[in-house]
C-alpha positions as CSV (number, residue, x, y, z in Angstrom):
1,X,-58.1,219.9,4.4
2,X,-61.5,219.0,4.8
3,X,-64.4,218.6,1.5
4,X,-67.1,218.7,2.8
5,X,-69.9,216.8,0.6
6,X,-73.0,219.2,0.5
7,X,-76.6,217.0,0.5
8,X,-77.5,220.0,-1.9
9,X,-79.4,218.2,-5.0
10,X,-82.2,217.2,-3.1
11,X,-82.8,220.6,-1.1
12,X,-81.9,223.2,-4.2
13,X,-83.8,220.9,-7.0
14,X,-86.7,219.2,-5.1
15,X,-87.4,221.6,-2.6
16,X,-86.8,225.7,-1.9
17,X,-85.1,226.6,-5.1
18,X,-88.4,225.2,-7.6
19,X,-85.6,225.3,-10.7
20,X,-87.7,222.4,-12.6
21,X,-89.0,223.8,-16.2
22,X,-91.9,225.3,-16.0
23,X,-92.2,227.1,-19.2
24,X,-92.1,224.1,-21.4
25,X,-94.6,224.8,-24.3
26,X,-97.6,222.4,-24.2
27,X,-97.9,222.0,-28.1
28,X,-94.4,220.9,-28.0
29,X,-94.9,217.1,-27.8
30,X,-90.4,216.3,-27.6
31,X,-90.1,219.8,-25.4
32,X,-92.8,218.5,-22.8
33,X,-91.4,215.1,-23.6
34,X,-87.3,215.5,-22.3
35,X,-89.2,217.1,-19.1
36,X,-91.3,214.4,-18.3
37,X,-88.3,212.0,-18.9
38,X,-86.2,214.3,-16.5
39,X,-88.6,214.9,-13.9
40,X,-89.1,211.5,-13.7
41,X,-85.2,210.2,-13.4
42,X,-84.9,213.2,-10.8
43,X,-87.5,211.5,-8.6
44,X,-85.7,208.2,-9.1
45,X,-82.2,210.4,-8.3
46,X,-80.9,209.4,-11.7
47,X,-78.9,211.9,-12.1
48,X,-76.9,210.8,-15.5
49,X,-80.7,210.5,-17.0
50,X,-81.5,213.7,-15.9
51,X,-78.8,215.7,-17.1
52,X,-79.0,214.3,-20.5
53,X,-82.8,215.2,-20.6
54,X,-82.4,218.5,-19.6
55,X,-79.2,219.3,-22.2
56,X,-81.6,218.0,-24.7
57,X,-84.3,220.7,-23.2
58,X,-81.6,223.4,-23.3
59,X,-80.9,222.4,-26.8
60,X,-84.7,223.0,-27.6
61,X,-85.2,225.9,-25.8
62,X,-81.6,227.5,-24.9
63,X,-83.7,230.8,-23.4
64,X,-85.3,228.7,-20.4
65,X,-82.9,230.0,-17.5
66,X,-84.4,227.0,-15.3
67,X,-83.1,224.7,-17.6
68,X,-80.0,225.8,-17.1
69,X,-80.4,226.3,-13.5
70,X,-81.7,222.8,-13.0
71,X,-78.5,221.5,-14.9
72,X,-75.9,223.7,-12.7
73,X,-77.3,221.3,-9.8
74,X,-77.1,218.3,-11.3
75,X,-73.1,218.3,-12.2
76,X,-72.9,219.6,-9.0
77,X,-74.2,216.9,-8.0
78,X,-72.1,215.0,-10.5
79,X,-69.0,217.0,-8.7
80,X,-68.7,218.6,-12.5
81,X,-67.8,222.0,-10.3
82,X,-66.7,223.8,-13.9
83,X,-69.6,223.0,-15.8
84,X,-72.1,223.3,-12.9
85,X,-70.3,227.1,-12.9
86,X,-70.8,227.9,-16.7
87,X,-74.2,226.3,-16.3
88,X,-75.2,229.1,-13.8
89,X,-73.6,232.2,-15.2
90,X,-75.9,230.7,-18.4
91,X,-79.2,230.8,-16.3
92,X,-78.2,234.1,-14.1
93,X,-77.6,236.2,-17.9
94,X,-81.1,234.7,-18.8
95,X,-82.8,235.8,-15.1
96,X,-80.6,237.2,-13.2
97,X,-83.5,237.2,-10.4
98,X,-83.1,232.8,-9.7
99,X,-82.8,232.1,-6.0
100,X,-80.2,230.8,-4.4
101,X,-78.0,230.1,-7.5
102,X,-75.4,232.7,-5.9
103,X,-75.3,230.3,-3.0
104,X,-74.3,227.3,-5.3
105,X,-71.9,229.3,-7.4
106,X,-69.5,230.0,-4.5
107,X,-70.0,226.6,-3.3
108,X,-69.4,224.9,-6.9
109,X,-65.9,227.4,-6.6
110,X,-65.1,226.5,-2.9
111,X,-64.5,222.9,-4.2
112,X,-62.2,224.0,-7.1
113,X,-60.2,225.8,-4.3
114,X,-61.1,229.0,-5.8
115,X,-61.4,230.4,-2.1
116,X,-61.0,234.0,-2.8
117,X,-63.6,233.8,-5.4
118,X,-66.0,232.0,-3.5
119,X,-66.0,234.0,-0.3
120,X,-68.4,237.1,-0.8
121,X,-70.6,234.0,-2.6
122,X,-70.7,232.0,0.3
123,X,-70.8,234.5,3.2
124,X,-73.6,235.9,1.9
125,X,-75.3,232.6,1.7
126,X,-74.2,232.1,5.6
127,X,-75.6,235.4,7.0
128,X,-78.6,236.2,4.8
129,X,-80.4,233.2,3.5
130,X,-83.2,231.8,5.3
131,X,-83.3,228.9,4.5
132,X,-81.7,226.3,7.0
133,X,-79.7,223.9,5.1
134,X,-78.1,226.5,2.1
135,X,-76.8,228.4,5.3
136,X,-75.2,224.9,6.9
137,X,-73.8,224.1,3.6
138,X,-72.5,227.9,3.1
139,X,-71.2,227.2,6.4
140,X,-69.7,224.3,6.2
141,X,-67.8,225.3,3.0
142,X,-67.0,229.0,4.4
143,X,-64.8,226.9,7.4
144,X,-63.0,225.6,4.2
145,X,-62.0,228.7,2.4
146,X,-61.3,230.3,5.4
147,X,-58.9,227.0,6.4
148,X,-57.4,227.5,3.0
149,X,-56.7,231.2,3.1
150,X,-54.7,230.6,6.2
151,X,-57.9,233.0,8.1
152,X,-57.7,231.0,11.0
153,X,-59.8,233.4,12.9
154,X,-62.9,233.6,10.6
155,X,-62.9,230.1,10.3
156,X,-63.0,229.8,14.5
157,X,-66.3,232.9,14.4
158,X,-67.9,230.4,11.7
159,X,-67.7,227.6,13.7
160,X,-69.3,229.0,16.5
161,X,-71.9,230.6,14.5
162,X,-72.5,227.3,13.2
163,X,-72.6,225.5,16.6
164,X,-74.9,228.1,17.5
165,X,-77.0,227.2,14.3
166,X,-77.1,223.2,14.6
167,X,-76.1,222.0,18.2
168,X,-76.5,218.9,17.3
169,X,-75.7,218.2,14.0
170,X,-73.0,215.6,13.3
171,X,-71.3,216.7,10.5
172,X,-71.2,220.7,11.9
173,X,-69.7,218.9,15.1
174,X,-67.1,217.1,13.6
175,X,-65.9,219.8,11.0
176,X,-66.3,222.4,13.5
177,X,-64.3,220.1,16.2
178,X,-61.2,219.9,13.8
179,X,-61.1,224.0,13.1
180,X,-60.9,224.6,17.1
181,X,-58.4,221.3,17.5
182,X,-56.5,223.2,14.4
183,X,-56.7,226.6,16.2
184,X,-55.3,225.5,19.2
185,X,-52.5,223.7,17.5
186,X,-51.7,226.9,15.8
187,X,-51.9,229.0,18.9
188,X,-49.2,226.4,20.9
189,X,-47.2,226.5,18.0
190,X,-46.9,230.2,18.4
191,X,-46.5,230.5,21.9
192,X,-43.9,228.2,21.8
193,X,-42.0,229.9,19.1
194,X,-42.6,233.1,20.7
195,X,-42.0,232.3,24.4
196,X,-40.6,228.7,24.7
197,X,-39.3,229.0,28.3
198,X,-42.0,231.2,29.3
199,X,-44.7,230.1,32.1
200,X,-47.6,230.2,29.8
201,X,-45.8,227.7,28.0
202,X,-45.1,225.4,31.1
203,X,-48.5,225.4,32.2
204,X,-49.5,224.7,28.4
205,X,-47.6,221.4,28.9
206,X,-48.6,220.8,31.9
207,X,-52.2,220.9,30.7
208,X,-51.5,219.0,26.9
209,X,-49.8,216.0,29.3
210,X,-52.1,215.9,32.1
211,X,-54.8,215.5,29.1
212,X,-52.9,212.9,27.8
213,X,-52.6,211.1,30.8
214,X,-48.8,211.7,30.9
215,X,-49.0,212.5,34.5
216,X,-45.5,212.4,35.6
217,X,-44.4,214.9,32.6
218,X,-47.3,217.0,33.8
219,X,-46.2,217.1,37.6
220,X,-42.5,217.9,35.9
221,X,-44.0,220.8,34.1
222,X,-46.5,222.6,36.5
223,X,-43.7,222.4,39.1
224,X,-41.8,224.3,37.3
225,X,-44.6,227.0,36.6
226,X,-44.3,226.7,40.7
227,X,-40.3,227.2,40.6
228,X,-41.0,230.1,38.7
229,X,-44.0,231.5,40.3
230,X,-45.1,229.9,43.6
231,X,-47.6,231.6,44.3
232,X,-49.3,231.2,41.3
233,X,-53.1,230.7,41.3
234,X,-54.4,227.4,40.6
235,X,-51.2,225.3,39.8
236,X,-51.3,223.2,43.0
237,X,-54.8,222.5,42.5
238,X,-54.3,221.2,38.9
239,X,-50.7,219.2,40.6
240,X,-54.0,217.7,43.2
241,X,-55.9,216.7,40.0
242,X,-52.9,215.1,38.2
243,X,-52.0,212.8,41.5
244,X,-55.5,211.9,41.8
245,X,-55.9,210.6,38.2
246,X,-52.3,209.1,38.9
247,X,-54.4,207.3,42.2
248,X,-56.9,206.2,40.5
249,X,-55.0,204.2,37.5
250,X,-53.4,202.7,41.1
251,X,-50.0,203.4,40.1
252,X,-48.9,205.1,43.4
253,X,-50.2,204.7,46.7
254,X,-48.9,208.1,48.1
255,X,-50.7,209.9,45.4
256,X,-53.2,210.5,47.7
257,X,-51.4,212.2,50.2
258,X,-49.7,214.3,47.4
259,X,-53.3,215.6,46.4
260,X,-54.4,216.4,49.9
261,X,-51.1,218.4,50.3
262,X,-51.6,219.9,47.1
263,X,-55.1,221.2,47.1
264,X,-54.7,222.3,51.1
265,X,-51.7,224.3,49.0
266,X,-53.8,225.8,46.7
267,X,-56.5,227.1,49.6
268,X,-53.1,228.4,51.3
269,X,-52.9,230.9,48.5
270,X,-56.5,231.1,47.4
271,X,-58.9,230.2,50.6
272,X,-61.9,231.0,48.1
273,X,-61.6,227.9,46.0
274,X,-64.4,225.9,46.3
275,X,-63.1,222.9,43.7
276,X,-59.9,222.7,46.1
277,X,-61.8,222.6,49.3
278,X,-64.6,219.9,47.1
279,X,-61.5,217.8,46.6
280,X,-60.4,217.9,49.9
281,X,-63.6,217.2,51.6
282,X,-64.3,214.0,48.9
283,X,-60.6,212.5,50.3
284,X,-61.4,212.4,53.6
285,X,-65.0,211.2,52.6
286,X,-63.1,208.4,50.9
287,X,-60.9,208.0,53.9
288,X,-64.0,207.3,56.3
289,X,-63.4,210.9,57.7
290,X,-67.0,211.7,57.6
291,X,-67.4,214.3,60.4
292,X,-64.5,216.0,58.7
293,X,-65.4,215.5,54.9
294,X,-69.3,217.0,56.4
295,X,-67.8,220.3,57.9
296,X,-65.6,220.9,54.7
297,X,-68.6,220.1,52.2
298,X,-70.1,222.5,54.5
299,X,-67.5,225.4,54.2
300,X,-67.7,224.8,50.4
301,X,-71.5,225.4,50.2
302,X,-71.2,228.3,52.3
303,X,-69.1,230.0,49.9
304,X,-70.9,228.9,46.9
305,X,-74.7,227.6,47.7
306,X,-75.2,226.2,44.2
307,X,-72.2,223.8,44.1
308,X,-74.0,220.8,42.7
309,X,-71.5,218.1,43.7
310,X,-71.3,219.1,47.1
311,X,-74.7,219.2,47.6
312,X,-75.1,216.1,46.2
313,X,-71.7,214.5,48.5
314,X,-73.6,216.1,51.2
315,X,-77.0,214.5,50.7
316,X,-75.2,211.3,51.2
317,X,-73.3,211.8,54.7
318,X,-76.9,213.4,56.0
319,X,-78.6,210.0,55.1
320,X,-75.6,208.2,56.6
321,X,-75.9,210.1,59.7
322,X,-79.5,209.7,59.8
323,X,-81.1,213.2,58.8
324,X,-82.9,212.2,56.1
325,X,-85.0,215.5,55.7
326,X,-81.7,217.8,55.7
327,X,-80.6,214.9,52.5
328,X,-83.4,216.0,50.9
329,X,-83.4,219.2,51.2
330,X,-80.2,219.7,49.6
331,X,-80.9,216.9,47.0
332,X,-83.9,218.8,45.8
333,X,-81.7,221.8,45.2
334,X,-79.2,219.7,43.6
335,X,-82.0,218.1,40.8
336,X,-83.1,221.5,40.4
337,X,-79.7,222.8,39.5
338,X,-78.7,220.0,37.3
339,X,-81.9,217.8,36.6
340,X,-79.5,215.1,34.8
341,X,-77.7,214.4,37.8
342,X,-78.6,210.8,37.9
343,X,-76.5,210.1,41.0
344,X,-78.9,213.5,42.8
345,X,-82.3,212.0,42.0
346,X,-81.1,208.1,43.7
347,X,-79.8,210.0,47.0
348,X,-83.1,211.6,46.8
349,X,-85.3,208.6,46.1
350,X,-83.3,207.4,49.1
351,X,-84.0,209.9,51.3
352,X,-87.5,210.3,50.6
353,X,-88.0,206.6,51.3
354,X,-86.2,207.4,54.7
355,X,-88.7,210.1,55.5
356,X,-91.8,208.5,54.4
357,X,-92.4,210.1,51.5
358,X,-93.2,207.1,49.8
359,X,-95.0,209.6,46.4
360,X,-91.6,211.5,46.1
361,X,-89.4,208.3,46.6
362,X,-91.4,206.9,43.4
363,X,-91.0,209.8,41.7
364,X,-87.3,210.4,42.5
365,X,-86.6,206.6,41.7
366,X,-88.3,206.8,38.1
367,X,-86.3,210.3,37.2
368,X,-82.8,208.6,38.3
369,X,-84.7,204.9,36.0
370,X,-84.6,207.2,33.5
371,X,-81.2,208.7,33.4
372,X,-79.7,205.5,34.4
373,X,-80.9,203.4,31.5
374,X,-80.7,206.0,28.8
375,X,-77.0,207.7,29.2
376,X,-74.1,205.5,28.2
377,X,-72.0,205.3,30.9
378,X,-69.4,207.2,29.3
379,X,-71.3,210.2,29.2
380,X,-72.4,210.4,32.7
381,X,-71.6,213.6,34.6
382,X,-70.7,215.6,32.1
383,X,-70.4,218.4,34.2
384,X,-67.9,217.3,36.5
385,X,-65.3,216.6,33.4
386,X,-61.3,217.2,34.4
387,X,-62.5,219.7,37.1
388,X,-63.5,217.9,39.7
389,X,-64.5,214.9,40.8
390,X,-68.0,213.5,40.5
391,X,-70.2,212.1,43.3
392,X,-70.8,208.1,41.8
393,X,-73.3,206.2,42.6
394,X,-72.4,203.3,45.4
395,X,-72.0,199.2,44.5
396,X,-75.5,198.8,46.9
397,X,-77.0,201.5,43.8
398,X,-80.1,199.3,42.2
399,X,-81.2,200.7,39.4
């Protein structure tokens, strides 16, 4: 189970929550004395320092409900969840009007497991605070106590919530990563207790091997889904996909006629897929089969006129058939549609060159400098992912 380790000293003591004694009494010379010293070893985040200035305060003045406030933070900090709890009942009976301490009580209870408890503490900290980083860390520990009360389902709406919140935080990613990985577990499990012979199931496996690269289990398991139902939508294309991962590990050299008679399956059933019709198009492209690969890349567009990779594929057989200015035509429309599409803006810079543009060319070339340099290679084409295959860039590309 995760425990997840809130940055919450800093934020609720030296910023939004202002829970530093202000009421010391300026004749007092040892009350404003154990303040100094404690404001001082907060700065220096000495937290052992601080706490035993501010018991000493509390013992001066045990009526200052910031004291005690200021305290419930610190052996929170300290992970002293039990005493960082009595510490803010303490300062909520003194002012029951503190910010934010609610927020750090269900959190302090979260990490004693006390989900139930913490819940109505923490959700209201999630949906109603406006402050930034009390709701990530409500969030954070509502995926918890959700986790731990077996409410799979509120856990999955928190983490999209939080996704939604802070795209690109690392910590939200990677907690909220292992609740949808956890989910999906969950789910399997039940449909394979529920249905283990069932086609859902089959194509389940199919899917879990092909991701796993265990082709020939996955072409076992989607042919079955095919035995059962065979005209089922989609299962010869994903059958194409699996050979042509299988093809390019260079394992089998008739994979590639398996995909082509595969994905020329699936447009038997289903004429409208464009992503079969793609695939077939970028085989015979491969092949040499230009004049054929153009007309299908064609028929593909014609049925959807914002397919990105085709127009990009496209681009590339006009400027090998030497109509530059129909390349960049559909290259402009593919940058538009996806303006990180490093492999779009070279065809371009390309083409433009080609036509005589030689203003566009520079520009094209620096937008596709840009992309090339800064994306790890690993992270290019995002888009295209399991689904199809990506236009590359050619060993003649010079960045």
């Amino acid at each position: 189970m995760m425990k997840v380790r809130c940055r919450v000293f800093g934020i609720l003591v030296c910023g939004g929550l202002s829970l530093l004694v202000a009421q010391a009494q300026q004749g007092d010379d040892d009350q404003a004395a154990q303040y100094a010293a404690g404001q001082q070893a907060l700065a220096q985040g000495n937290y052992a320092a601080a706490r035993s200035a501010f018991e000493k305060l509390a013992k001066l003045d045990p009526d200052i409900a910031e004291v005690h406030a200021t305290l419930a933070v610190i052996c929170f900090k300290q992970r002293e969840y039990k005493q960082a709890i009595n510490e803010i009942h303490t300062a909520q009976k003194l002012k029951p009007s503190l910010p934010k301490l609610d927020s750090l009580l269900g959190l302090s209870m979260s990490e004693l497991s006390e989900f139930t408890e913490a819940l109505p503490h923490l959700e209201k900290g999630f949906k109603q605070t406006a402050d930034p980083e009390v709701r990530r860390m409500c969030g954070l520990q509502l995926l918890r106590a959700y986790t731990g009360l077996n409410r799979d389902a509120d856990a999955v709406a928190t983490a999209l919530a939080l996704n939604k919140f802070y795209p690109d935080d690392p910590e939200v990613l990677y907690h909220t990563g292992r609740i949808y990985g956890n989910y999906t577990y969950i789910v399997m499990e039940k449909l394979h207790d529920k249905a283990a012979g069932s086609i859902w199931m089959l194509q389940a496996q199919g899917e879990a091997n092909e991701s796993q690269k265990n082709y020939d289990a996955a072409i076992v398991a989607f042919n079955y889904v095919l035995q059962i139902d065979p005209r089922r939508p989609g299962i010869h294309y994903r059958l194409g996909r699996v050979y042509l991962a299988r093809l390019n590990e260079g394992r089998n050299s008739d994979d590639r006629d398996a995909a082509q008679r595969e994905f020329a399956a699936e447009l038997v059933l289903d004429p409208d897929n464009g992503n079969a019709r793609y695939e077939l198009a970028n085989l015979e492209a491969g092949q040499g089969n230009l004049e054929e690969a153009h007309k299908q890349f064609e028929q593909v567009l014609a049925l959807y006129p914002d397919f990105e990779e085709a127009l990009v594929a496209l681009g590339g057989l006009d400027l090998d058939n030497n109509k530059p200015q129909a390349a960049v035509t559909r290259l402009e429309h593919a940058t538009q549609l996806r303006p990180d599409d490093e492999v779009a803006w070279y065809r371009l810079a390309q083409a433009e060159r080609a036509t005589g543009n030689k203003e566009a060319q520079v520009k094209a070339l620096a937008a596709f400098k840009k992309l090339h340099n800064s994306t790890p290679v690993t992270l290019r084409k995002p888009n295209a992912g399991d689904e199809i295959t990506p236009q590359r860039l050619g060993a003649d590309a010079n960045p």
